[in-house]
Biopython code that builds the backbone (N, CA, C, O; Angstrom):
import numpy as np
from Bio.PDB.StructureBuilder import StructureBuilder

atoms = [
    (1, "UNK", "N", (19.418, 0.001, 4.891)),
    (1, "UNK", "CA", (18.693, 1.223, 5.158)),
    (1, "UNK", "C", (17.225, 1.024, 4.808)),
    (1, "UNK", "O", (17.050, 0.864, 3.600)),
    (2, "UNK", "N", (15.614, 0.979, 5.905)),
    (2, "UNK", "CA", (15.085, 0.707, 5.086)),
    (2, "UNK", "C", (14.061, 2.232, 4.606)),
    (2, "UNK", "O", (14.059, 3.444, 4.824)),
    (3, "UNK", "N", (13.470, 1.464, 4.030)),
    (3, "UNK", "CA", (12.221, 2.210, 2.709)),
    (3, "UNK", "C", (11.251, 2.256, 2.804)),
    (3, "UNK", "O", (10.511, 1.346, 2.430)),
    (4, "UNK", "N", (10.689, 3.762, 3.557)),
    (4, "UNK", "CA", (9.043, 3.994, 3.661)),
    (4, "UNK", "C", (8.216, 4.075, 2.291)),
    (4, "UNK", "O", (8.689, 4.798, 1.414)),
    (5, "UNK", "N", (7.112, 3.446, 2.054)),
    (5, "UNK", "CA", (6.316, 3.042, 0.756)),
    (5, "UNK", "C", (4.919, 3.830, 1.186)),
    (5, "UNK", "O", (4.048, 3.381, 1.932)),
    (6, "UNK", "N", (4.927, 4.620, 0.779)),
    (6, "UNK", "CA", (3.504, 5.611, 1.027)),
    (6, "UNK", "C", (2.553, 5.396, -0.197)),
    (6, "UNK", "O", (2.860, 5.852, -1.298)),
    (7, "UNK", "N", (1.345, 4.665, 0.015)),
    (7, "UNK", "CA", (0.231, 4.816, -0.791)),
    (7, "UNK", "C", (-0.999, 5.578, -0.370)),
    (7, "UNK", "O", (-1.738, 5.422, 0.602)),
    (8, "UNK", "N", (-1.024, 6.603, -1.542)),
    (8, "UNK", "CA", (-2.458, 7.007, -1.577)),
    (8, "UNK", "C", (-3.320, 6.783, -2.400)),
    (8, "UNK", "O", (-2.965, 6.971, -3.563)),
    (9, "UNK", "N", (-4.866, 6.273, -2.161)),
    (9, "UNK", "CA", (-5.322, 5.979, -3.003)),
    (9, "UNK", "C", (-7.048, 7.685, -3.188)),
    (9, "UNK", "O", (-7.662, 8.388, -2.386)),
    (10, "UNK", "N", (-7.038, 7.580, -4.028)),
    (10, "UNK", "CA", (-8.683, 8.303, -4.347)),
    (10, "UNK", "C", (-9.807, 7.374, -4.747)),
    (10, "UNK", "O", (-10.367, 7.362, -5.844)),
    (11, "UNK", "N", (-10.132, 6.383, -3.420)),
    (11, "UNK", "CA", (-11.665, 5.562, -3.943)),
    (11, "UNK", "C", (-12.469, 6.208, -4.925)),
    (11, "UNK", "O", (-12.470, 7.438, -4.877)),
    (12, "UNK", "N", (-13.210, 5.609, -5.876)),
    (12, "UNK", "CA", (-14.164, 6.081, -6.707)),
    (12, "UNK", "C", (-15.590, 6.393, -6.374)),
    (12, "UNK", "O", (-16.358, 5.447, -6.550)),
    (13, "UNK", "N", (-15.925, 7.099, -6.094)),
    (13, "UNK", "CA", (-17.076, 7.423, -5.804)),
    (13, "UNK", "C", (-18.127, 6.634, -5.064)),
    (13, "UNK", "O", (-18.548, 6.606, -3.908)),
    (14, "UNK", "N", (-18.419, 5.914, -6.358)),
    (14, "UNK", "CA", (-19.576, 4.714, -6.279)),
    (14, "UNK", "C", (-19.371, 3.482, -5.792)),
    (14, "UNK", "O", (-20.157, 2.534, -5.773)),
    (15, "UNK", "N", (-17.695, 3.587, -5.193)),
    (15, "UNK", "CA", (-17.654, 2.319, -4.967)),
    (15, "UNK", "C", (-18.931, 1.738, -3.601)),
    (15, "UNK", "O", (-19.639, 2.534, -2.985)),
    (16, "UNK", "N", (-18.950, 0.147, -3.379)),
    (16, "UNK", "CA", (-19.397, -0.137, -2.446)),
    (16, "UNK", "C", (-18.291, 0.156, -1.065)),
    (16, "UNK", "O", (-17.072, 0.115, -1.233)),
    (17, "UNK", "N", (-18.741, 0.369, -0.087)),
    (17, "UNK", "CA", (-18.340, 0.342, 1.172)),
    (17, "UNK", "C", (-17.821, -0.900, 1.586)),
    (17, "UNK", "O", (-16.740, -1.021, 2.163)),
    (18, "UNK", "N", (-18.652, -1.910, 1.270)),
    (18, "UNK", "CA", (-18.117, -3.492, 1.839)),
    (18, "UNK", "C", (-16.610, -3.491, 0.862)),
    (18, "UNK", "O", (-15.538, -3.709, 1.425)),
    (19, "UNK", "N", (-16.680, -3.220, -0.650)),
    (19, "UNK", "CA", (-15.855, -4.016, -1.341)),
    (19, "UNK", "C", (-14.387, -2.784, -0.916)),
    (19, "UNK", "O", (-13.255, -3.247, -1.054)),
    (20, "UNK", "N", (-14.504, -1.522, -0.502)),
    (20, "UNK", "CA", (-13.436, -0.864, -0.067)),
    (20, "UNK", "C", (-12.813, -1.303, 1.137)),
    (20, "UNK", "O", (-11.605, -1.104, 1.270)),
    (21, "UNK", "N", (-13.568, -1.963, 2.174)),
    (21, "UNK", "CA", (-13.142, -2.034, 3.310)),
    (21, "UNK", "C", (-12.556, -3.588, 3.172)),
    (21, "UNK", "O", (-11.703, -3.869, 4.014)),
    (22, "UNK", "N", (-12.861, -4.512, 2.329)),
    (22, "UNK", "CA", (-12.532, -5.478, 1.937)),
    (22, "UNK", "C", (-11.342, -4.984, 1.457)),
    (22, "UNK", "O", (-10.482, -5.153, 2.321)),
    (23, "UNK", "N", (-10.744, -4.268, 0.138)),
    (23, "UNK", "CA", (-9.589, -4.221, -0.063)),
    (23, "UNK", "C", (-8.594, -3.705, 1.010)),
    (23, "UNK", "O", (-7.441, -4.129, 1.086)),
    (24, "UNK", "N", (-9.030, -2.914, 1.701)),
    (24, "UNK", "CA", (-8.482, -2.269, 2.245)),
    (24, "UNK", "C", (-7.953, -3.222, 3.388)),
    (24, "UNK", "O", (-6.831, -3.038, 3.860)),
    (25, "UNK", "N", (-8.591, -4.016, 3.731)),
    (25, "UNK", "CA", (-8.203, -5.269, 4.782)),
    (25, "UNK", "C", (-7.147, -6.064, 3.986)),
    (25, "UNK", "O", (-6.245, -6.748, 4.469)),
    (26, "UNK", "N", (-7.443, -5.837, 2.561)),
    (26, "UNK", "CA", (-6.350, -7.223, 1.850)),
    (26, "UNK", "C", (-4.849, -6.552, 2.057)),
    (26, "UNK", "O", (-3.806, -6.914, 2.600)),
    (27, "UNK", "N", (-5.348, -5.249, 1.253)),
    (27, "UNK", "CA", (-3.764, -4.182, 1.485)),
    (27, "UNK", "C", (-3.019, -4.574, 2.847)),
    (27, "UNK", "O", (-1.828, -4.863, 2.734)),
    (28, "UNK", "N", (-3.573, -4.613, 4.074)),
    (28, "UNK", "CA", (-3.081, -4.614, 5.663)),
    (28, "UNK", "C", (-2.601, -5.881, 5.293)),
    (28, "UNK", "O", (-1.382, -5.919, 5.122)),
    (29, "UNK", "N", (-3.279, -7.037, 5.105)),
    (29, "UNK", "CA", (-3.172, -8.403, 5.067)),
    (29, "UNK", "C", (-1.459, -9.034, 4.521)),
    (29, "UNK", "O", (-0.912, -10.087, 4.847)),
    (30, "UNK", "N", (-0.983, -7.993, 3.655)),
    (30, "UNK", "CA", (0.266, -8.404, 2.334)),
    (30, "UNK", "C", (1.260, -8.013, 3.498)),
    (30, "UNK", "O", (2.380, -7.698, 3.095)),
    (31, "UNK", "N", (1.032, -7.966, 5.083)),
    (31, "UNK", "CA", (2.306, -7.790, 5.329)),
    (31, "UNK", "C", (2.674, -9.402, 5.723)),
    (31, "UNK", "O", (3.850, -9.697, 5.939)),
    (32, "UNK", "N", (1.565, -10.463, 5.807)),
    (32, "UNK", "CA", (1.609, -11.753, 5.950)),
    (32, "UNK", "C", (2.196, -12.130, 4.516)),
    (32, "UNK", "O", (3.342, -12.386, 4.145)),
    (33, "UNK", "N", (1.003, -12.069, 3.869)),
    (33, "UNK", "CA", (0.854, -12.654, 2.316)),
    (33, "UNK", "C", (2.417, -12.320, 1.837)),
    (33, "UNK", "O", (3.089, -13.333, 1.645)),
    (34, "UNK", "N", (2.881, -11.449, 1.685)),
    (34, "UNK", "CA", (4.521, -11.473, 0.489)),
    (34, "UNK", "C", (5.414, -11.687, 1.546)),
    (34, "UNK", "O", (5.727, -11.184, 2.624)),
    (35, "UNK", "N", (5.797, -12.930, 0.588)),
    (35, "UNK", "CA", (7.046, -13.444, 1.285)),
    (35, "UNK", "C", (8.333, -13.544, 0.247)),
    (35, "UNK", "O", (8.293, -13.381, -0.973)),
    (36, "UNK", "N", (9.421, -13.839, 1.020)),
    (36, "UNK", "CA", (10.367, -13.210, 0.893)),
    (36, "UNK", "C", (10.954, -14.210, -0.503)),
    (36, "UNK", "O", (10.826, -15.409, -0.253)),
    (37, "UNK", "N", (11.565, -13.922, -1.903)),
    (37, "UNK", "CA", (11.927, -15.112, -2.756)),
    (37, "UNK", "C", (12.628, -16.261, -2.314)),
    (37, "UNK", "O", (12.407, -17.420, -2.666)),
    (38, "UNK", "N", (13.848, -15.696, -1.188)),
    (38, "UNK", "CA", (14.796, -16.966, -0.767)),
    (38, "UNK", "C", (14.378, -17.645, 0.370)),
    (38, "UNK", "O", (14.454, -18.871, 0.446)),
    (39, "UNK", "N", (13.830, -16.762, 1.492)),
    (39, "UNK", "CA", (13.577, -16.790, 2.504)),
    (39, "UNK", "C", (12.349, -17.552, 2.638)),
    (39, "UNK", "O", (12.389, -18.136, 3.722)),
    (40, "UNK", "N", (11.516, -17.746, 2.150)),
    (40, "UNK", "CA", (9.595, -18.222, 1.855)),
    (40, "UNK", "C", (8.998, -17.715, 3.073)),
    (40, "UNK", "O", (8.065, -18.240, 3.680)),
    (41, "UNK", "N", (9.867, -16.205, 3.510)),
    (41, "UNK", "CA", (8.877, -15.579, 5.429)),
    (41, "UNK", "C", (8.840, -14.486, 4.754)),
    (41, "UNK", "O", (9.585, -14.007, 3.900)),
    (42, "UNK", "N", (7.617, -14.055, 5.373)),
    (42, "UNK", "CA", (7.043, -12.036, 5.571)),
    (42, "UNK", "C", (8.218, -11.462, 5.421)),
    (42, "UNK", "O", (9.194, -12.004, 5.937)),
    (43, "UNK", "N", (8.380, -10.151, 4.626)),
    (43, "UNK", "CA", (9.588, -9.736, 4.852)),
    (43, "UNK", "C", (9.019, -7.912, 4.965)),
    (43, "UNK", "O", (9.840, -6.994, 4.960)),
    (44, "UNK", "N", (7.458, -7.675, 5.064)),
    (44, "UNK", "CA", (7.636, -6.577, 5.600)),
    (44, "UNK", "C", (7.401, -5.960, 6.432)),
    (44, "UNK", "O", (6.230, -6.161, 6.754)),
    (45, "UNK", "N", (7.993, -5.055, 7.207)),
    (45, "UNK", "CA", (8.549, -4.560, 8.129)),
    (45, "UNK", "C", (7.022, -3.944, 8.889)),
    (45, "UNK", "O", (6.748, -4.344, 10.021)),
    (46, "UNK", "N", (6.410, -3.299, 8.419)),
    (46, "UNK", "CA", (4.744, -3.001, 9.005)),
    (46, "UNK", "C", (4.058, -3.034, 8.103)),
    (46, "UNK", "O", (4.163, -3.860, 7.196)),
    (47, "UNK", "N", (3.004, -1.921, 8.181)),
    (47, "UNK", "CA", (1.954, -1.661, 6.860)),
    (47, "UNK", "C", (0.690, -1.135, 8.113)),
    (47, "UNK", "O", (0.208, -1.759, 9.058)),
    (48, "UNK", "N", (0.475, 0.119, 7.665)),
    (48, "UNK", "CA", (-0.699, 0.764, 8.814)),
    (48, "UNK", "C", (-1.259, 1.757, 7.558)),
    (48, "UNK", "O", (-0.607, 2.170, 6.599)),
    (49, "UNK", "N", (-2.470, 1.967, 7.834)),
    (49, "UNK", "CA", (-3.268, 2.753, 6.949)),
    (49, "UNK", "C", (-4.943, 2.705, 7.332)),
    (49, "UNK", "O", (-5.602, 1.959, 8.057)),
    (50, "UNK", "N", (-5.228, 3.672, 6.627)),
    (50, "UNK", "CA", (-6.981, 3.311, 7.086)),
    (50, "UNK", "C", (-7.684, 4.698, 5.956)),
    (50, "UNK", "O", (-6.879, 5.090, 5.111)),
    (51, "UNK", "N", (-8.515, 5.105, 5.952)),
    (51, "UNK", "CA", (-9.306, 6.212, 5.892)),
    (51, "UNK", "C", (-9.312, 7.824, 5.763)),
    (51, "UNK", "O", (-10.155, 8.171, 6.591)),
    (52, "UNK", "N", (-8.874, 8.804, 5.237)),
    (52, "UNK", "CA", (-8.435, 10.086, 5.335)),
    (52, "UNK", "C", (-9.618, 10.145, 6.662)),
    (52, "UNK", "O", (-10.613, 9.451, 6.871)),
    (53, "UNK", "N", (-8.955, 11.411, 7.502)),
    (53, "UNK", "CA", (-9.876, 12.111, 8.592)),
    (53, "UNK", "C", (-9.355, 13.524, 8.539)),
    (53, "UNK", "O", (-9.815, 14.381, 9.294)),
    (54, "UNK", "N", (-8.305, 13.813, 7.572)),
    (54, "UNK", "CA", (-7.777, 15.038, 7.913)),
    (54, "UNK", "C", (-8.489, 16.551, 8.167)),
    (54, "UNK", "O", (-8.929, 16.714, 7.029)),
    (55, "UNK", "N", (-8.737, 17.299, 8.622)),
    (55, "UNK", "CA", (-9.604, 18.486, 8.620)),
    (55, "UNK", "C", (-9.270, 19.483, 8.111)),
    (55, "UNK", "O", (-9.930, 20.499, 8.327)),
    (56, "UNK", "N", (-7.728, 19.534, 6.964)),
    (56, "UNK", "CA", (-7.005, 20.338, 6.792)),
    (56, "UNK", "C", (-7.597, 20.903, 5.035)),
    (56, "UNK", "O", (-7.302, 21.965, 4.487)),
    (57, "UNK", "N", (-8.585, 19.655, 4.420)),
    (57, "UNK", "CA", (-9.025, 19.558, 3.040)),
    (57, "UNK", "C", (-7.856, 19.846, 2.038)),
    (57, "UNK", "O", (-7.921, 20.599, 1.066)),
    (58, "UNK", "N", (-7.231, 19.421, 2.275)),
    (58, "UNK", "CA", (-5.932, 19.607, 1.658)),
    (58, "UNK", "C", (-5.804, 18.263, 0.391)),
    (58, "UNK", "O", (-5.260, 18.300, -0.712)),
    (59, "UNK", "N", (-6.481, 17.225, 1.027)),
    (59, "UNK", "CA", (-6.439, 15.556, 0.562)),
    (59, "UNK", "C", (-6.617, 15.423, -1.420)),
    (59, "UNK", "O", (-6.203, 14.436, -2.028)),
    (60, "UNK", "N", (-7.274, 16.585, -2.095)),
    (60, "UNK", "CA", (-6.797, 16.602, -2.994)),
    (60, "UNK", "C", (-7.794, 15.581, -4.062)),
    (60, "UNK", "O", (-7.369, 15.264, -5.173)),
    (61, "UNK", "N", (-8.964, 15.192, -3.630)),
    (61, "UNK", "CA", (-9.717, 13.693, -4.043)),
    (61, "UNK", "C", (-9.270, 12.574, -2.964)),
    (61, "UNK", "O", (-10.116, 11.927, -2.348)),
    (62, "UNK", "N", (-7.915, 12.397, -2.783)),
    (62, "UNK", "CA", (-7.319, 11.222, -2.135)),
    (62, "UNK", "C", (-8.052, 10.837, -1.110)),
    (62, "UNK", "O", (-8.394, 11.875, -0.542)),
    (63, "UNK", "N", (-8.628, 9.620, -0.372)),
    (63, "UNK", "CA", (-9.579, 9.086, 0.212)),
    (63, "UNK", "C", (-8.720, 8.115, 1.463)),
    (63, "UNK", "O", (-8.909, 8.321, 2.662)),
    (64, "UNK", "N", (-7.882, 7.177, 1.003)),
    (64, "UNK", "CA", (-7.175, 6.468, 1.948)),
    (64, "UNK", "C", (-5.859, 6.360, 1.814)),
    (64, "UNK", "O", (-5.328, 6.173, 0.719)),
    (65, "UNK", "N", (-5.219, 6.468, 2.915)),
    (65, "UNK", "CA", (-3.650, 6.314, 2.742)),
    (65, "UNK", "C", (-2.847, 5.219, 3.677)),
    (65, "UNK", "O", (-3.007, 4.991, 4.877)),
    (66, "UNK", "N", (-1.934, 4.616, 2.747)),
    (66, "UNK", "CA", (-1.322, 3.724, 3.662)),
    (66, "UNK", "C", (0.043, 3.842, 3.817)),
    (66, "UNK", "O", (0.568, 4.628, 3.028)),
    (67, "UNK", "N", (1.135, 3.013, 4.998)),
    (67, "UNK", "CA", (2.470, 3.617, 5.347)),
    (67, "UNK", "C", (3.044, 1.836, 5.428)),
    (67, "UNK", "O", (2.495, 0.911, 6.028)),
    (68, "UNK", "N", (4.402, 1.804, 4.543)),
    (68, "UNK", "CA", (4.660, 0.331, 3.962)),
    (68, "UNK", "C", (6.343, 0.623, 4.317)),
    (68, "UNK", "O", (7.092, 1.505, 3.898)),
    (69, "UNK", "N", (6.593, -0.546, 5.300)),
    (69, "UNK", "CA", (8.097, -0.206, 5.924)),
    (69, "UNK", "C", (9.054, -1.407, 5.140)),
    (69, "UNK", "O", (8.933, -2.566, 5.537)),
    (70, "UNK", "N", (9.902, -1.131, 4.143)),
    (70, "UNK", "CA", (10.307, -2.315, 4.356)),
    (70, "UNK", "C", (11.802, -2.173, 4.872)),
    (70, "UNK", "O", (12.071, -1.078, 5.368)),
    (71, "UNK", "N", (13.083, -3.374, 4.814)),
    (71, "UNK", "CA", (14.348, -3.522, 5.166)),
    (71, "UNK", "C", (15.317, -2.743, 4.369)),
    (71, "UNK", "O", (16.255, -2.108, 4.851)),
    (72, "UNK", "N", (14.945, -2.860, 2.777)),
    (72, "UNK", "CA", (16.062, -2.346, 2.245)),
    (72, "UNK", "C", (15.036, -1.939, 0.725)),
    (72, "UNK", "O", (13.864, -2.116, 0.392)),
    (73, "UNK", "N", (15.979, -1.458, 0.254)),
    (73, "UNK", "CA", (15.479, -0.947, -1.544)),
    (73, "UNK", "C", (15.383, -2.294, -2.512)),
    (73, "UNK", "O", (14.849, -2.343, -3.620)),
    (74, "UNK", "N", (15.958, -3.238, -1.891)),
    (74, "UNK", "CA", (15.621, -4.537, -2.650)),
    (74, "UNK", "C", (14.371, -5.202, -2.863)),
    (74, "UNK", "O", (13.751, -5.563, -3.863)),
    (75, "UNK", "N", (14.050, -5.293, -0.726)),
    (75, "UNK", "CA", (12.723, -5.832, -0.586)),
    (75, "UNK", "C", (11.534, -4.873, -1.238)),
    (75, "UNK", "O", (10.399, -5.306, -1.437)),
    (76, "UNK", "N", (11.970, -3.421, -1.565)),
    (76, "UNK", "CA", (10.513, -2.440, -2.018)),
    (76, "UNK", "C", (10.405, -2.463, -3.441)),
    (76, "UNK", "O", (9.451, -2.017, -4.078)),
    (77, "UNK", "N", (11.597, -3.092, -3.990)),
    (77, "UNK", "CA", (11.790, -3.483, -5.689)),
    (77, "UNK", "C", (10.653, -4.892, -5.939)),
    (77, "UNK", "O", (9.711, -5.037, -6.718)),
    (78, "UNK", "N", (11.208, -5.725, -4.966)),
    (78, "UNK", "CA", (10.583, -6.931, -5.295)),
    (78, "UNK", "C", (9.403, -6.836, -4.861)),
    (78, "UNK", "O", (8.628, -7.614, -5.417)),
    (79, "UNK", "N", (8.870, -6.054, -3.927)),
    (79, "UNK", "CA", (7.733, -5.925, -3.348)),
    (79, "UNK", "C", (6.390, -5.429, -4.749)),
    (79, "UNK", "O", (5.308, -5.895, -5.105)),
    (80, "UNK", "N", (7.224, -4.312, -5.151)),
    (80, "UNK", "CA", (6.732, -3.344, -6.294)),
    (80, "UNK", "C", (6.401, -3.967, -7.932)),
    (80, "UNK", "O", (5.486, -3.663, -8.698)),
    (81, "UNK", "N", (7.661, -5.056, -8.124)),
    (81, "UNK", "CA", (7.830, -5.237, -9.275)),
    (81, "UNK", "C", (7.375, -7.127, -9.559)),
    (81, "UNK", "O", (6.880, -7.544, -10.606)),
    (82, "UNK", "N", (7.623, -7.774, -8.646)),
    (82, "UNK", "CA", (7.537, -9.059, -8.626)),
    (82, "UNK", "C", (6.403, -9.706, -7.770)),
    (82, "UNK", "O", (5.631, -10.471, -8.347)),
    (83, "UNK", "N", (6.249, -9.467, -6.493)),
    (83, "UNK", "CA", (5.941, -10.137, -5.528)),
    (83, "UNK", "C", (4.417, -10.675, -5.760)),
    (83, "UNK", "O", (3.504, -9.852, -5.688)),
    (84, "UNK", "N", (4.210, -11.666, -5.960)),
    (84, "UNK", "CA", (2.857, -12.371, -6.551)),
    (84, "UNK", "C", (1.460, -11.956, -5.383)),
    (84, "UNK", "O", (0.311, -11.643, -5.695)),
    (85, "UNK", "N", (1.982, -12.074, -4.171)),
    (85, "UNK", "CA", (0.710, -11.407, -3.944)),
    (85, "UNK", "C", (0.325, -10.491, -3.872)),
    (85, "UNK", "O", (-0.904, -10.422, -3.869)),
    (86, "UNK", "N", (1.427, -8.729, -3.729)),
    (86, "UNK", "CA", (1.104, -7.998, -4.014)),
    (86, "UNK", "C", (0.367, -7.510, -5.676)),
    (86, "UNK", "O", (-0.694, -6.887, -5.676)),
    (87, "UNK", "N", (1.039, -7.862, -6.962)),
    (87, "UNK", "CA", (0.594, -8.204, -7.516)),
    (87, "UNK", "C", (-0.634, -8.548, -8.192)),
    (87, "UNK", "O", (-1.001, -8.209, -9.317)),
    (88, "UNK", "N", (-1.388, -9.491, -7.076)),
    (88, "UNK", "CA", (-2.858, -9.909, -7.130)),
    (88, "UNK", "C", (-3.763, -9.194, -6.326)),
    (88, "UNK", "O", (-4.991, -9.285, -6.342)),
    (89, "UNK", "N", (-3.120, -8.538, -5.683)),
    (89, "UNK", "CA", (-4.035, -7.506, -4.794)),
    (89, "UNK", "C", (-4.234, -6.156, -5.918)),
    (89, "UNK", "O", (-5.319, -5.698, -6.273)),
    (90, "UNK", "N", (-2.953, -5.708, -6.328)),
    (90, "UNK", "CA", (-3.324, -4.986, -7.550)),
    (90, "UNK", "C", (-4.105, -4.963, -8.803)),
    (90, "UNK", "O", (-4.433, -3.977, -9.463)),
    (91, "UNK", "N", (-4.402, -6.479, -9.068)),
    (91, "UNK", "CA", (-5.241, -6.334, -9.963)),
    (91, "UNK", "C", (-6.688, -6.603, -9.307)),
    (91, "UNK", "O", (-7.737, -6.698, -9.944)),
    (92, "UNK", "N", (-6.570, -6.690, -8.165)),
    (92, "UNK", "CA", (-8.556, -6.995, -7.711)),
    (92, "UNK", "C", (-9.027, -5.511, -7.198)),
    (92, "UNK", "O", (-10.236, -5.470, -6.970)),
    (93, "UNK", "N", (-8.244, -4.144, -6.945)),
    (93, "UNK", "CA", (-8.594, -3.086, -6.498)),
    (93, "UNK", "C", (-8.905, -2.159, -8.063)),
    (93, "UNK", "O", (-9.417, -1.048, -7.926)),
    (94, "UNK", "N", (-8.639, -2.563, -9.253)),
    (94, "UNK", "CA", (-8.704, -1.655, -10.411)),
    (94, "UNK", "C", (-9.993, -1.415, -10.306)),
    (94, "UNK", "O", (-10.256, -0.218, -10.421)),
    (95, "UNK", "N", (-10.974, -2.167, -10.115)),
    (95, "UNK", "CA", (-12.497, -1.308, -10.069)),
    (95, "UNK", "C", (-12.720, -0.157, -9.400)),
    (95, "UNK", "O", (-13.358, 0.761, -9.916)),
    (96, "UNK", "N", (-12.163, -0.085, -8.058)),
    (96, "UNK", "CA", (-12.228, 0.728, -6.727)),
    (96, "UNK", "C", (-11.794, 1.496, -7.042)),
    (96, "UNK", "O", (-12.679, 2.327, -6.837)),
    (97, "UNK", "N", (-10.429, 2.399, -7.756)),
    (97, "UNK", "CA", (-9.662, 3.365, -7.368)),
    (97, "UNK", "C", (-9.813, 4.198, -8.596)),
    (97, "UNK", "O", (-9.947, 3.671, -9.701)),
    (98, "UNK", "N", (-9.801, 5.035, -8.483)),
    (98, "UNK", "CA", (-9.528, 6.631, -9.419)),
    (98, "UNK", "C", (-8.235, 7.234, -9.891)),
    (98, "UNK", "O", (-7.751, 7.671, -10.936)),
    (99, "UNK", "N", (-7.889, 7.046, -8.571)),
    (99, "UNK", "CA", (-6.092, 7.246, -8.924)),
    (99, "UNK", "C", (-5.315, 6.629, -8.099)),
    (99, "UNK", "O", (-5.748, 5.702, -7.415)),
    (100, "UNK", "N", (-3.904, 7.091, -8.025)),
    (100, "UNK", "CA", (-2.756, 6.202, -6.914)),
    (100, "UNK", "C", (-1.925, 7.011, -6.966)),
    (100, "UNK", "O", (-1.487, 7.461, -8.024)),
    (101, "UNK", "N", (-1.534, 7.364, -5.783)),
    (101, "UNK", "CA", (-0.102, 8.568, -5.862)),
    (101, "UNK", "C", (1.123, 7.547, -4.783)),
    (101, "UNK", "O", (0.590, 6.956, -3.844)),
    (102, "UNK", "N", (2.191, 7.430, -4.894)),
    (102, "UNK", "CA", (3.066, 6.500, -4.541)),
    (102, "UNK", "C", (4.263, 7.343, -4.431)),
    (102, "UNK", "O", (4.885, 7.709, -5.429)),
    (103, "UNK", "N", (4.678, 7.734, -2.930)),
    (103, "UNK", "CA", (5.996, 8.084, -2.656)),
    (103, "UNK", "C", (6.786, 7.260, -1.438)),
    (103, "UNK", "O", (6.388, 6.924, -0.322)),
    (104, "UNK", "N", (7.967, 7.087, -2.054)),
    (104, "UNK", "CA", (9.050, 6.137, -1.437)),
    (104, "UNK", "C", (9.965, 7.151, -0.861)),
    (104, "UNK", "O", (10.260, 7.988, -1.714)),
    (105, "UNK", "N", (10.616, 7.404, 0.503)),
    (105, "UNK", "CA", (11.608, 7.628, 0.769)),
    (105, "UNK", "C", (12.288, 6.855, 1.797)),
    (105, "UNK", "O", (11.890, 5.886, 2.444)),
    (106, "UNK", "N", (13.453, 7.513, 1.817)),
    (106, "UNK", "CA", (14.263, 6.797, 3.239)),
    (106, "UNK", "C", (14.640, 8.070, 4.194)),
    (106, "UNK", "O", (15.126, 9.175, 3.954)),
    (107, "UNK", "N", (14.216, 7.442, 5.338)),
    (107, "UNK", "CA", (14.379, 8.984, 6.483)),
    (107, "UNK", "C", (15.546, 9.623, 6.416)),
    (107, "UNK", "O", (16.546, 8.981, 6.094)),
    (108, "UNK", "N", (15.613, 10.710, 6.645)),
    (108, "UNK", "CA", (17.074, 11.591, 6.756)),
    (108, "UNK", "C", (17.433, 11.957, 5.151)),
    (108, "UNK", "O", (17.870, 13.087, 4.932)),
    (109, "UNK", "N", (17.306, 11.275, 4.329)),
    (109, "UNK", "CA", (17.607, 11.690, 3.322)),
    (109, "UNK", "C", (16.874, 12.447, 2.019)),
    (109, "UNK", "O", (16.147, 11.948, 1.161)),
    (110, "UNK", "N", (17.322, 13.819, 2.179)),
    (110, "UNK", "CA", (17.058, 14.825, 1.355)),
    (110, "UNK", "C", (17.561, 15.042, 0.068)),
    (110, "UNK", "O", (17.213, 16.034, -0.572)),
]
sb = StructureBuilder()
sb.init_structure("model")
sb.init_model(0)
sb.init_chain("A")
sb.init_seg("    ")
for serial, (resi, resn, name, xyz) in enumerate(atoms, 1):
    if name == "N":
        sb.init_residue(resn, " ", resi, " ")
    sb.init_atom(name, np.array(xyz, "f"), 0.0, 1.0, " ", f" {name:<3s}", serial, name[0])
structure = sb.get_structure()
């Protein structure tokens, strides 16, 4: 069954423009970069995100959001908890971000 991985992030203010759009390319990038422990291939499923545009001002601070598909609750464990390049992408965005709001579900289920 798989597992939608919703990140939102709230850029910091001051960040630079180059160094957001830079992460923000690395984030897209990890659907290459993490690979699978047994397998040594990509194991996720998409990854689309970009920029709030909403007109609804609802966004809360939140600035960019991204949408992270994977196969099963295993691959979003290892993805979350292990996976070395996600991982390293997490620690090069701590300058950039303000906050992080992170919801996981699986469709249909309420």
């Amino acid at each position: 069954m798989s597992v939608t991985h919703t990140v939102l992030f709230q850029i910091k203010a001051d960040a630079d423009a180059d160094d957001v759009k830079a992460a923000c390319d690395r984030f897209i990038a990890l659907k290459d970069s993490c690979l699978h422990p047994t397998s040594n291939t990509p194991y996720i499923k998409t990854i689309k995100g970009g920029k709030d545009n909403s007109p609804e001002g609802l966004q809360n601070g939140i600035t960019h959001g991204f949408v992270v598909e994977f196969s099963s609750a295993e691959d979003r464990d290892y993805y979350v908890s292990t996976d070395p390049s996600h991982q390293d992408f997490l620690k090069s965005i701590g300058a950039l971000v303000e906050k992080v709001i992170v919801v996981d579900f699986v469709d249909g289920l309420y």
